[in-house]
C-alpha positions as CSV (number, residue, x, y, z in Angstrom):
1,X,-137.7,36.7,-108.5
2,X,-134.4,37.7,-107.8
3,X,-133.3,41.2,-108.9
4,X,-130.2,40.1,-110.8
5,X,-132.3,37.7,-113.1
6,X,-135.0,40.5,-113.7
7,X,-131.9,42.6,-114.5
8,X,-130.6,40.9,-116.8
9,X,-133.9,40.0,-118.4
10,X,-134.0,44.0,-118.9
11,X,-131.0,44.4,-119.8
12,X,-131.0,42.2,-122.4
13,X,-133.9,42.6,-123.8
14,X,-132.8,46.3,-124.7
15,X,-129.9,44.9,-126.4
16,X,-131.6,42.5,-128.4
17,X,-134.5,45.2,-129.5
18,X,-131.6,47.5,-130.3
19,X,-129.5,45.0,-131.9
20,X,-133.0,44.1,-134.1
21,X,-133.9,47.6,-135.0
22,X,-130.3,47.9,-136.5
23,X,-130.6,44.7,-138.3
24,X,-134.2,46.0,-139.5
25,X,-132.7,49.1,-140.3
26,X,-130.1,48.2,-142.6
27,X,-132.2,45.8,-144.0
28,X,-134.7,48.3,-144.9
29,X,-132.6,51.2,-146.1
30,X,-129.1,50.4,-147.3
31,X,-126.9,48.2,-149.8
32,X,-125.3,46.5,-147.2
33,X,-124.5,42.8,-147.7
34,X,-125.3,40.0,-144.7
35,X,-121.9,40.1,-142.9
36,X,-122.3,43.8,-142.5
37,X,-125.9,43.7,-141.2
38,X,-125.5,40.7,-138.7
39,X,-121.8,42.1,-137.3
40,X,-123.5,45.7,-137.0
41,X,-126.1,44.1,-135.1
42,X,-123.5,41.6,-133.3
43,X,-121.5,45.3,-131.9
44,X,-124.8,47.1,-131.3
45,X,-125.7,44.3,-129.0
46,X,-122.2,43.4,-127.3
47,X,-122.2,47.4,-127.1
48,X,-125.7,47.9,-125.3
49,X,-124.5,45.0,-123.0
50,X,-121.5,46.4,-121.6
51,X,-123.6,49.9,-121.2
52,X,-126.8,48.4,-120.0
53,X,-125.7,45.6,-117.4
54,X,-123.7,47.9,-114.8
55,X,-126.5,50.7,-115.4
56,X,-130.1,48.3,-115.2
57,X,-128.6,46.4,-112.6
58,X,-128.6,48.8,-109.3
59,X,-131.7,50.3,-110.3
60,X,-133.7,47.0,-110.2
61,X,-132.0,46.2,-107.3
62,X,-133.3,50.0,-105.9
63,X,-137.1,49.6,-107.3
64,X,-137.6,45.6,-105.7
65,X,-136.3,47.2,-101.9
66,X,-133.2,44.5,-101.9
67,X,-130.1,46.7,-102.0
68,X,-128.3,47.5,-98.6
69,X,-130.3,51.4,-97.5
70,X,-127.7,54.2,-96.0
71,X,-128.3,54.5,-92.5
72,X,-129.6,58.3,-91.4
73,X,-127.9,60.2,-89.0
74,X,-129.5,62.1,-86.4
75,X,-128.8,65.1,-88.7
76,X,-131.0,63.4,-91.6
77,X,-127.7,62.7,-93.4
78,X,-127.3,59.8,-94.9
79,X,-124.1,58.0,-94.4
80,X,-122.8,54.5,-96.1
81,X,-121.4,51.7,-93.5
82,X,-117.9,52.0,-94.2
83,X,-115.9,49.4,-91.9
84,X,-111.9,49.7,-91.3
């Protein structure tokens, strides 16, 4: 599978758990009417989006061996390919 699909299948999974636990939350423990508890959720979601995507992405990309690897030097350092 490709690591942007498992990405976002993490990524948004989180959201939707966190969104849910805030919606369970409020539900729970609050006197909160429906347009508060589903627009809470709505930001806590839209929130752990923007957060999660540019985070969970590169490091699925890492663990599944697809992103581009620094070339070593002969000094062990590890330089990127910069091309001018």
């Amino acid at each position: 599978m490709k690591p942007g699909i498992v990405a976002a299948i993490i990524y948004t999974g989180i959201a939707l758990i966190g969104a849910g636990t805030f919606l369970t939350a409020t539900t729970l423990s609050g006197d909160f009417d429906w347009v508060a508890r589903l627009g809470g959720a709505g930001w806590v979601f839209l929130l752990s989006m923007i957060i999660l995507m540019p985070t969970i992405t590169p490091w699925v990309k890492r663990r599944l061996g697809r992103a581009e690897a620094p070339a070593q030097t002969d000094h062990g350092e590890q330089t990127a390919h910069h091309h001018i």
